[in-house]
Each structure stands twice: as structure tokens, then as C-alpha cells.
MIDOSE-1310 file (N, C-alpha, C; in nm, 2 decimals, decimal comma, always signed):
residues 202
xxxx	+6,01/+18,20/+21,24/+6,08/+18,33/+21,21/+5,99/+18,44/+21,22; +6,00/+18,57/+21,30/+5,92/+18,64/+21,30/+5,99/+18,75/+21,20; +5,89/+18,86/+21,13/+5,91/+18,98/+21,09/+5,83/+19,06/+21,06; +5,92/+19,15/+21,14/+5,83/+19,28/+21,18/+5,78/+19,37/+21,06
xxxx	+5,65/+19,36/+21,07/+5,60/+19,40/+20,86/+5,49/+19,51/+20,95; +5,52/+19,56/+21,01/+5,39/+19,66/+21,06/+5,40/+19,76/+20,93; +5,52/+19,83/+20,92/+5,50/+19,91/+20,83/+5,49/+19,91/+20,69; +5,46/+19,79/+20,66/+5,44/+19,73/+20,57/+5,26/+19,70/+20,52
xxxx	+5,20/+19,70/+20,60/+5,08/+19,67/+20,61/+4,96/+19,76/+20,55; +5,03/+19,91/+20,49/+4,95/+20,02/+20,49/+4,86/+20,00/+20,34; +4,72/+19,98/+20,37/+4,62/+19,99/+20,23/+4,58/+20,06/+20,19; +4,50/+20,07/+20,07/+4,40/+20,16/+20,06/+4,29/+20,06/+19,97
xxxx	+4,18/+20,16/+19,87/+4,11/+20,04/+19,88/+4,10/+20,07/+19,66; +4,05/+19,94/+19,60/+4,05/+19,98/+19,45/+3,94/+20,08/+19,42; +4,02/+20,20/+19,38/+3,95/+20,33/+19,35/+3,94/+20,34/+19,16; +4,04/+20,27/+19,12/+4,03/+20,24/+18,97/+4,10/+20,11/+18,95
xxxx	+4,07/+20,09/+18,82/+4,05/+19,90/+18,82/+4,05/+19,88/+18,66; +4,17/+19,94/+18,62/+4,20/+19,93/+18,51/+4,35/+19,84/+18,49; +4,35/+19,72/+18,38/+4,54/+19,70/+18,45/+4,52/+19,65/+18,26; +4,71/+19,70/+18,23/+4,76/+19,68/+18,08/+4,83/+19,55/+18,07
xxxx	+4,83/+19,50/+17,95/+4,94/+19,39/+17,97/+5,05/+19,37/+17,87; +5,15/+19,34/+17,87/+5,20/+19,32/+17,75/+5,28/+19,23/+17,65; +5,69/+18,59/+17,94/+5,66/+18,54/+18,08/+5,73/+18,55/+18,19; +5,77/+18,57/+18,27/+5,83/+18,61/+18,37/+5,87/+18,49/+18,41
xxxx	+6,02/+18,52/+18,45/+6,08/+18,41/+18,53/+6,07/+18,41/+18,65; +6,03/+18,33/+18,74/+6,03/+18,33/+18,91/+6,13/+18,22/+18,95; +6,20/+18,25/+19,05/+6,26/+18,15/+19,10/+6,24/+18,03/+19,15; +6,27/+17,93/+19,15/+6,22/+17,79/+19,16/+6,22/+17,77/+19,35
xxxx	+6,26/+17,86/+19,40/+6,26/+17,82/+19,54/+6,30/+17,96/+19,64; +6,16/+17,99/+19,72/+6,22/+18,15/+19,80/+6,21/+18,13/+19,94; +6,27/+18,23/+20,05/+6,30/+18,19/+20,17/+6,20/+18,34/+20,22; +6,12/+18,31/+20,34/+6,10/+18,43/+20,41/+6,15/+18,57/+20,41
xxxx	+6,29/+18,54/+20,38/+6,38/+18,69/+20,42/+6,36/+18,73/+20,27; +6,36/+18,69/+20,14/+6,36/+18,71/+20,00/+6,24/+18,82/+19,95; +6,31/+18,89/+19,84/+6,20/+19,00/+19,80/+6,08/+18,92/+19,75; +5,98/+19,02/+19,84/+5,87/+19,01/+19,80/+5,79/+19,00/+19,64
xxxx	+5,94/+19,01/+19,55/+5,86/+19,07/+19,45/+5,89/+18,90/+19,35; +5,96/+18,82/+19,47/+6,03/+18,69/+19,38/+5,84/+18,60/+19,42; +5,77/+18,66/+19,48/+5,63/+18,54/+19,42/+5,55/+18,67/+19,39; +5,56/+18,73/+19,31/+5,44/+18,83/+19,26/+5,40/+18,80/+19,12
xxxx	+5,28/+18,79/+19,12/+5,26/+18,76/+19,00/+5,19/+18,92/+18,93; +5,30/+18,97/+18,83/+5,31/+19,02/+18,68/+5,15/+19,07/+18,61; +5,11/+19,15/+18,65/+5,02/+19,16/+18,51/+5,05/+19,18/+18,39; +5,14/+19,22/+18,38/+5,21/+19,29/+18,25/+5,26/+19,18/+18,15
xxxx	+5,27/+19,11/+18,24/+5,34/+18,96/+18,20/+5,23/+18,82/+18,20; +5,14/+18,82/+18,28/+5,04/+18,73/+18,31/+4,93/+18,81/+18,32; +4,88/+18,75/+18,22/+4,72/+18,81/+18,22/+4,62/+18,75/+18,33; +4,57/+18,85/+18,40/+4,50/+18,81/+18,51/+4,35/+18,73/+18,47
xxxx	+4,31/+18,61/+18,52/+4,17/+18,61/+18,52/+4,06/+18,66/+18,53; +3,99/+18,64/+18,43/+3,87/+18,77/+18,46/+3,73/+18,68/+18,43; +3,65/+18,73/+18,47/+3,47/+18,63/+18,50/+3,39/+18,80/+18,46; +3,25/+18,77/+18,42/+3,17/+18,91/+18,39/+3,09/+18,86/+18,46
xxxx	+3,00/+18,99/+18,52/+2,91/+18,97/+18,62/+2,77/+18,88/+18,63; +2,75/+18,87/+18,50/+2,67/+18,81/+18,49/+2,66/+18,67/+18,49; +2,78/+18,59/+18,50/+2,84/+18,45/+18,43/+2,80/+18,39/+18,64; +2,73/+18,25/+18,58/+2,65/+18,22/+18,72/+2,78/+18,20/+18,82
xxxx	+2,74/+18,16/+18,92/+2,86/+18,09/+19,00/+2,90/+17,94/+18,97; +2,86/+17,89/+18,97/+2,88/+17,75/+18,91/+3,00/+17,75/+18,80; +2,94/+17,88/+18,69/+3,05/+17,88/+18,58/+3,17/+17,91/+18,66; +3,20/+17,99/+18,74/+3,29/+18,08/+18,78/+3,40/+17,96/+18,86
xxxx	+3,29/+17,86/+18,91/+3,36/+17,80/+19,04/+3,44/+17,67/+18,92; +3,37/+17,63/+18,88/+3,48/+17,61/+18,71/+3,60/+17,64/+18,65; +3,55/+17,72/+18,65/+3,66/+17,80/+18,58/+3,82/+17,82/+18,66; +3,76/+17,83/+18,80/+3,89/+17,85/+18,89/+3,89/+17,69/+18,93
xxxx	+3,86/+17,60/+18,89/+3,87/+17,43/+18,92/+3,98/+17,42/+18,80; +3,89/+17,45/+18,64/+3,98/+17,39/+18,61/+4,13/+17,48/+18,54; +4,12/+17,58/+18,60/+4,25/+17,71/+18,58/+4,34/+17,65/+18,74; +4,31/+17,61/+18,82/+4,37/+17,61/+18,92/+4,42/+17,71/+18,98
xxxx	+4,31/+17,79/+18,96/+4,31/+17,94/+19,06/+4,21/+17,95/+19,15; +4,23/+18,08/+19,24/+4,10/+18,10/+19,38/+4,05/+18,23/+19,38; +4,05/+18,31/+19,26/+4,05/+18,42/+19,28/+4,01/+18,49/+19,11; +3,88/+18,52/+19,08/+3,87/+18,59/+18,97/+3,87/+18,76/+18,93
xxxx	+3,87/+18,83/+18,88/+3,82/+18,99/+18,88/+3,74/+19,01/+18,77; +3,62/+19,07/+18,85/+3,48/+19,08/+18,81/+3,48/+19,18/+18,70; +3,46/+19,17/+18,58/+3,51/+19,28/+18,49/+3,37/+19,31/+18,46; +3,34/+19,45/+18,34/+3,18/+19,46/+18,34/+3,12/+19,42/+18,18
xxxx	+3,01/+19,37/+18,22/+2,93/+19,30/+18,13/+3,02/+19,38/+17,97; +3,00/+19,47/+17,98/+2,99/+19,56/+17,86/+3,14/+19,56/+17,78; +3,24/+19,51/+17,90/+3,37/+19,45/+17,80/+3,37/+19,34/+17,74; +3,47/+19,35/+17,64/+3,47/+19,23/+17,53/+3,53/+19,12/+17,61
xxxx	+3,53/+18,99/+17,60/+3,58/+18,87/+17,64/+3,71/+18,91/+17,63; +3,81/+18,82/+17,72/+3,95/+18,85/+17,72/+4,00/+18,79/+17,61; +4,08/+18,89/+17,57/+4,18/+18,83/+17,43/+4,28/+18,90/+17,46; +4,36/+18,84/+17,35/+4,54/+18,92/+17,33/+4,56/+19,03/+17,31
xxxx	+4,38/+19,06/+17,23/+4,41/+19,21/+17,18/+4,36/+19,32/+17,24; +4,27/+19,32/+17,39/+4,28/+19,40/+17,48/+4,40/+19,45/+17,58; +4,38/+19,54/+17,55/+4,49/+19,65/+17,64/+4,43/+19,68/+17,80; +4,31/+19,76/+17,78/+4,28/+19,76/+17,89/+4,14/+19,79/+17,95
xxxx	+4,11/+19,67/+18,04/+3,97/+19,62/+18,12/+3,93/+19,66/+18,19; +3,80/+19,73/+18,23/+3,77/+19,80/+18,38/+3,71/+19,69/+18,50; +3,77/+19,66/+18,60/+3,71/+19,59/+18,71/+3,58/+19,64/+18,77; +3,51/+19,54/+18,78/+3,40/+19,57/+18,88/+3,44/+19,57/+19,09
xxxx	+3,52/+19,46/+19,03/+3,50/+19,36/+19,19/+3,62/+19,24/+19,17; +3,58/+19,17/+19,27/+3,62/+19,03/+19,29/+3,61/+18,92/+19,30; +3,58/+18,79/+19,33/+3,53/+18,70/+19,33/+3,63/+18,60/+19,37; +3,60/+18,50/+19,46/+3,69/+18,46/+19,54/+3,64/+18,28/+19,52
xxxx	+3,68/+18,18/+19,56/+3,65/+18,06/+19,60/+3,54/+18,07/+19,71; +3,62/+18,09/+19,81/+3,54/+18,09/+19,94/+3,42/+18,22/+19,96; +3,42/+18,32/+19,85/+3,28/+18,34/+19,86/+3,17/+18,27/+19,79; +3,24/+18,21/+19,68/+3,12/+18,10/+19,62/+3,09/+17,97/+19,71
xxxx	+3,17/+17,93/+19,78/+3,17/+17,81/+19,85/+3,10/+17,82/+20,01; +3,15/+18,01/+20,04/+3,06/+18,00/+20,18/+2,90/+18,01/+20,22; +2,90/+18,12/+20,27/+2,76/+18,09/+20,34/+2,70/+18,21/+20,26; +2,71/+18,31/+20,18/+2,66/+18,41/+20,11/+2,52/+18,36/+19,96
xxxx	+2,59/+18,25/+19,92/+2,47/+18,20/+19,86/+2,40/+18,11/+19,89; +2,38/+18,07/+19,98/+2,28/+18,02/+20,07/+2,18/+18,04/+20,13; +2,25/+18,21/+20,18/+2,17/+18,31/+20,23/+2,08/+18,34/+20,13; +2,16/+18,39/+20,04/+2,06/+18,46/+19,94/+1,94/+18,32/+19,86
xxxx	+2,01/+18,23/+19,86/+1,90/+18,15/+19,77/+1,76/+18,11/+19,91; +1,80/+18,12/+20,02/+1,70/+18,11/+20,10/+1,60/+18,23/+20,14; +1,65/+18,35/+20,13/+1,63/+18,46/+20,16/+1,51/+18,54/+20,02; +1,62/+18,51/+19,87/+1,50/+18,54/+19,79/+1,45/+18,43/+19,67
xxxx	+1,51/+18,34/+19,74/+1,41/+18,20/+19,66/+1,45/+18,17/+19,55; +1,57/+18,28/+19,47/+1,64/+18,24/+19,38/+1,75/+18,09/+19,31; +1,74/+18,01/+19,29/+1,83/+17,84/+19,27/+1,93/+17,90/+19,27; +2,01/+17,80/+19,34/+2,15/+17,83/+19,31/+2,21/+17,87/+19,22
xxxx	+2,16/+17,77/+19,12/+2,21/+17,74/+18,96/+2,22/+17,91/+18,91; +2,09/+18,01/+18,94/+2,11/+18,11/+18,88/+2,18/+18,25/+19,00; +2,25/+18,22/+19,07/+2,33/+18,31/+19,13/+2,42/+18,35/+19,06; +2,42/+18,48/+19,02/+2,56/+18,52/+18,96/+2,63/+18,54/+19,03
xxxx	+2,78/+18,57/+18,92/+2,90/+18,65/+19,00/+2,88/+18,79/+19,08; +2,79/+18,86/+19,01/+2,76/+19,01/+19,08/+2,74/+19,02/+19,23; +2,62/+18,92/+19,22/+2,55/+18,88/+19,35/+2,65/+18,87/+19,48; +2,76/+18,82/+19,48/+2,82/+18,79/+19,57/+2,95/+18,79/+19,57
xxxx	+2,99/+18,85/+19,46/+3,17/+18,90/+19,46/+3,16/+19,05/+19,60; +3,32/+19,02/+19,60/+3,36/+19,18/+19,66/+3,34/+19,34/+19,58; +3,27/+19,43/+19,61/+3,25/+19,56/+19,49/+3,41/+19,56/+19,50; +3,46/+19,66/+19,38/+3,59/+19,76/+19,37/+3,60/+19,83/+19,49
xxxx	+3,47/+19,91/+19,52/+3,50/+19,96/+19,65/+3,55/+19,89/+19,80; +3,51/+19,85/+19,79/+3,60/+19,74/+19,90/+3,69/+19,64/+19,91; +3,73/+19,65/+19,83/+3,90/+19,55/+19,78/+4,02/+19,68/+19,79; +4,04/+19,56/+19,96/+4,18/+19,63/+20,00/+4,33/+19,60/+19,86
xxxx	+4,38/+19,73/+19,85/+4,51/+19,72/+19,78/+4,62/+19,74/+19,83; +4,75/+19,71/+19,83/+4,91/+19,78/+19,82/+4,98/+19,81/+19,71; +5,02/+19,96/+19,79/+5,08/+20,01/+19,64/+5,22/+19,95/+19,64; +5,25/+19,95/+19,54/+5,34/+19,89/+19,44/+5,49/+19,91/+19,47
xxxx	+5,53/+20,05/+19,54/+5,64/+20,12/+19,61/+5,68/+20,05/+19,71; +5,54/+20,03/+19,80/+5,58/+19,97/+19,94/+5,59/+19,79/+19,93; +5,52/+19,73/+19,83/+5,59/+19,60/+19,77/+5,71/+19,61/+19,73; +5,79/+19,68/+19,67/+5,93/+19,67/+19,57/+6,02/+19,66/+19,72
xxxx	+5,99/+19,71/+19,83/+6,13/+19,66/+19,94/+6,06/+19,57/+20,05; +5,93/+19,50/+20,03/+5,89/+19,45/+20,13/+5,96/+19,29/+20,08; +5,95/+19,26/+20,16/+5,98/+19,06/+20,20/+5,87/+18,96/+20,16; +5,91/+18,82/+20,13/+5,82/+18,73/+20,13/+5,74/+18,68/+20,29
xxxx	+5,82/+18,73/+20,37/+5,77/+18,72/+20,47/+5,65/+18,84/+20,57; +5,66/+18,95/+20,47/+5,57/+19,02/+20,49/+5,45/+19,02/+20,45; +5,45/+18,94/+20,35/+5,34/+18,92/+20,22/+5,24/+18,86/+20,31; +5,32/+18,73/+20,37/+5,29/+18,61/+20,40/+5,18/+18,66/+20,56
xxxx	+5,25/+18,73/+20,62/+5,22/+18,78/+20,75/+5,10/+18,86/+20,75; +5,12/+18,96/+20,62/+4,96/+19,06/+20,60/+4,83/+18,95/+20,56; +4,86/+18,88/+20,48/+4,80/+18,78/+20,42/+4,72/+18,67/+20,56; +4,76/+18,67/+20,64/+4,75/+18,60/+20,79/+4,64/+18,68/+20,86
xxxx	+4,69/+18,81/+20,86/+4,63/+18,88/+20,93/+4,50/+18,95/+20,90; +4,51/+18,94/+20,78/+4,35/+18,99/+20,70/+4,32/+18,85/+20,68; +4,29/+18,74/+20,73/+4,23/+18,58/+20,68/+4,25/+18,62/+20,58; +4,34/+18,65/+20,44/+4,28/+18,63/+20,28/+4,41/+18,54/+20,19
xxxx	+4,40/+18,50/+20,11/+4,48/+18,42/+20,07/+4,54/+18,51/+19,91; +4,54/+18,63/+19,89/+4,50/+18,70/+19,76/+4,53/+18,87/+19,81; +4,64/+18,93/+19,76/+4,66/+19,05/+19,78/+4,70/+19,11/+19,67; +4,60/+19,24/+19,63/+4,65/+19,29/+19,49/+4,72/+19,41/+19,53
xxxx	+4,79/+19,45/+19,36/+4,88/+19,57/+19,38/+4,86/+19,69/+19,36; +4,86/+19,78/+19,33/+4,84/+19,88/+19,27/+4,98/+19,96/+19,16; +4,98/+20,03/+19,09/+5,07/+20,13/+19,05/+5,06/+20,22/+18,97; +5,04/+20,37/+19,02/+5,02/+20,49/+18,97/+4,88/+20,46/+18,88
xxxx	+4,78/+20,39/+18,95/+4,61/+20,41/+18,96/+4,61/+20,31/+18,86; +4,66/+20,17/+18,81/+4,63/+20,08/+18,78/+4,69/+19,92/+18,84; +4,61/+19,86/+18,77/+4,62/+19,70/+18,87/+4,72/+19,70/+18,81; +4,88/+19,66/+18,91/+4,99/+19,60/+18,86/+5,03/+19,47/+18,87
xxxx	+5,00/+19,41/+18,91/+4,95/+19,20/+19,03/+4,89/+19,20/+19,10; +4,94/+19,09/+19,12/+4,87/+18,99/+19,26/+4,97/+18,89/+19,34; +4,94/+18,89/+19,46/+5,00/+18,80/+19,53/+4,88/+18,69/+19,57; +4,97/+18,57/+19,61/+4,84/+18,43/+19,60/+4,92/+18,33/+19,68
xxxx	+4,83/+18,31/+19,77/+4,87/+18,23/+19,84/+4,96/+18,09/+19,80; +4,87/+18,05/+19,71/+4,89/+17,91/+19,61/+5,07/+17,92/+19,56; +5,04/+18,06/+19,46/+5,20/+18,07/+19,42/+5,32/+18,09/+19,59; +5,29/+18,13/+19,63/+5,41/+18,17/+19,73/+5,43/+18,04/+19,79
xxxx	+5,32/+17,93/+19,84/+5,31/+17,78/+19,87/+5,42/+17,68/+19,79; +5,42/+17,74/+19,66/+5,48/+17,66/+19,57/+5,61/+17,71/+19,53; +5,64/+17,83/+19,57/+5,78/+17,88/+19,52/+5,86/+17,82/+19,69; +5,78/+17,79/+19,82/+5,83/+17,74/+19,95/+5,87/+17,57/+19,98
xxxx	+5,81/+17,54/+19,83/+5,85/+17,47/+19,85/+5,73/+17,36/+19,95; +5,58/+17,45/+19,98/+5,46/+17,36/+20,01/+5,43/+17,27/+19,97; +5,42/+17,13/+19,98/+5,41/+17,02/+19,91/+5,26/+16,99/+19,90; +5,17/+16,99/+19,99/+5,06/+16,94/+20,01/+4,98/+17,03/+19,93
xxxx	+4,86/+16,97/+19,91/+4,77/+16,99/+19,81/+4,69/+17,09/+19,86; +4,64/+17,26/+19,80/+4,58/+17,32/+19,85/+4,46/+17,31/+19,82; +4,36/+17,31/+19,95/+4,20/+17,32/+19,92/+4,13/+17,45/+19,88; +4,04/+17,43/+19,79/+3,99/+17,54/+19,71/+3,98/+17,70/+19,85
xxxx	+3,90/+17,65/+19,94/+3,92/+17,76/+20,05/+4,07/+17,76/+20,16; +4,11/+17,84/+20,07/+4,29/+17,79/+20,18/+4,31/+17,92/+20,25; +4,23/+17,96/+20,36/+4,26/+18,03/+20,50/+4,34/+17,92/+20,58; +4,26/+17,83/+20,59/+4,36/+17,72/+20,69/+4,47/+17,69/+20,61
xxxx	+4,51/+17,63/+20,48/+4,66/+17,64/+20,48/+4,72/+17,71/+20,42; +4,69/+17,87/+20,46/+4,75/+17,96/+20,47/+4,81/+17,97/+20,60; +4,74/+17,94/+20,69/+4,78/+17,95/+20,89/+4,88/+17,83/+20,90; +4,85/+17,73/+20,82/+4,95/+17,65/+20,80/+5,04/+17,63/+20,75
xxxx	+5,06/+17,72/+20,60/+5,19/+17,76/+20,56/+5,28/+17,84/+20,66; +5,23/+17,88/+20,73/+5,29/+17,98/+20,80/+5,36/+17,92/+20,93; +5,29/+17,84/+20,98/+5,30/+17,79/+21,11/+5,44/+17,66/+21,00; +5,43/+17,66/+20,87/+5,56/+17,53/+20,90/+5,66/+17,59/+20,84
xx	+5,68/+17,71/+20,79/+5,76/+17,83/+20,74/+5,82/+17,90/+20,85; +5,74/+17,93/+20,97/+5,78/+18,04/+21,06/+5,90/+17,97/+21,16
């Protein structure tokens, strides 16, 4: 199935990186043509994962093992640990699977001699400055099939939201896989069965 999401595609990038919170029902099964908003996942509702910069990679790659997530947001040292009774967190960055898993700390442990073991999350997350976002307007009438297609098209498996200059969600590969009804087991780096969701969806 093709759909035309050109105008759908428009980003900008996280200029602030603050999000509030305060469970949301998803539907148990969604179709390409269905609102985009039936696999979004909720900050307001679902508190997002957060890692501080200093916490090594090892811990980090943990933590999304055993959360069964691919995607953390780099908060800064100087906030309190996540609890019930924060309101609201300033982001640094990002932190992804597949940057812990690829070829970035490798580099660097070859490059400045540093062990693995002590690479932090700083070291090799995404800055705020460079995490592409969509605002939250142009989500509310886009499609699951649009999601799916931008998500293709930028290799990422992870699209955040924005609304009125705070983090409102996230879209994820993993959830949309699972609301489709993807059966097969996703690997921690899932670009390929992202191209693959796609190719058995389309």
C-alpha cells in the first residue's frame, strides 16, 4: 500500500527538552490507513525513559534489555533520578541501541584508549541539538502509515513529538510492530525490521 506522507514529513530539530507527566488505552490491532495517534506513545500518560550522562553504556544497554526498549533520553547529571514526583526534566540528548551497539564506541575506545567499560552515555548519544522532531499538529491528522514511511526514510526506528515547546511522545518502531500485529521478535538494532515491517505491511 503506498501513501503519500510528503507533507507529512516536515521537522524541526529539539530546541527545548522539557516534557510533564501526569494509562492510556491503545488499540489491540491498527491498519496503515488508521490515525497515527492509535500507536503513539503518551508522555503524559507514560513516562518516558531517561539515562543521565554520566551512567556508562553498558548500564544504559541494560537497562533498555531489560525495559525492552531501544531508545533512552539523556537527561542532565544535575536532575534528580526519575520519580512520581517530578514534573519536569530537562533533556540533554538521546541515546539509542544502535549507537551503543555500532561503530562509535569503538572508534572512540581505539582512538583515545579509553575501555569500553568506561564510555558513557554523553560520549555517544545524539545532542538535543540534533534530534529531529514533529510537531504534534501535523501528527493529530497524519496516518499510521505515515509514521511508518518517515520512519523508513530517515533509517530510524524512534520519532519524537513536540507540543507548544515541550516533549509530548514518541513513536517506536517496536510499538507500531506490535499494535500490526508483527509477530517476530525484534533485534535490539531494528533498521532492518523496520524495512521489513514495511515491506510485509505495504
Amino acid at each position: 500500500m503506498q501513501v503519500d506522507d510528503s507533507h507529512h514529513r516536515h521537522y524541526t530539530v529539539l530546541s527545548t527538552a522539557d516534557f510533564s507527566e501526569c494509562p492510556l488505552q491503545l488499540p489491540e490491532r491498527v491498519q496503515m490507513e488508521d490515525l497515527a495517534t492509535h500507536v503513539f506513545t503518551d508522555f503524559t500518560h507514560n513516562r518516558p525513559a531517561v539515562i543521565k550522562a554520566h551512567t556508562s553504556i553498558d548500564d544504559a544497554m541494560k537497562l533498555m534489555r531489560d525495559s525492552g526498549i531501544h531508545l533512552l533520553l539523556v537527561i542532565d547529571d544535575a536532575d534528580s533520578d526519575s520519580s512520581a514526583n517530578d514534573l519536569m526534566v530537562t533533556v540533554k540528548g538521546q541515546i539509542t541501541s544502535g549507537d551503543i551497539l555500532g561503530d562509535l564506541p569503538v572508534k572512540l575506545a581505539q582512538e583515545s584508549g579509553v575501555k569500553h567499560s568506561e564510555i558513557t552515555v554523553g560520549m555517544v548519544m545524539t545532542p538535543r541539538k540534533d534530534i529531529k522532531v514533529v510537531d504534534w499538529s501535523t501528527i493529530k491528522v497524519a496516518k499510521v502509515g505515515h509514521v511508518i514511511s518517515t520512519m523508513h526514510e530517515w533509517n530510524c526506528c524512534h520519532i519524537l513529538v513536540v507540543d507548544d515547546g515541550q516533549l509530548h511522545g514518541i513513536f517506536s518502531m517496536s510499538e507500531i510492530s506490535k499494535h500490526m500485529g508483527h509477530n517476530e521478535s525484534e533485534p535490539l538494532v531494528c533498521a532492518h525490521s523496520l524495512a521489513e515491517l514495511v515491506h510485509t505491511i505495504g
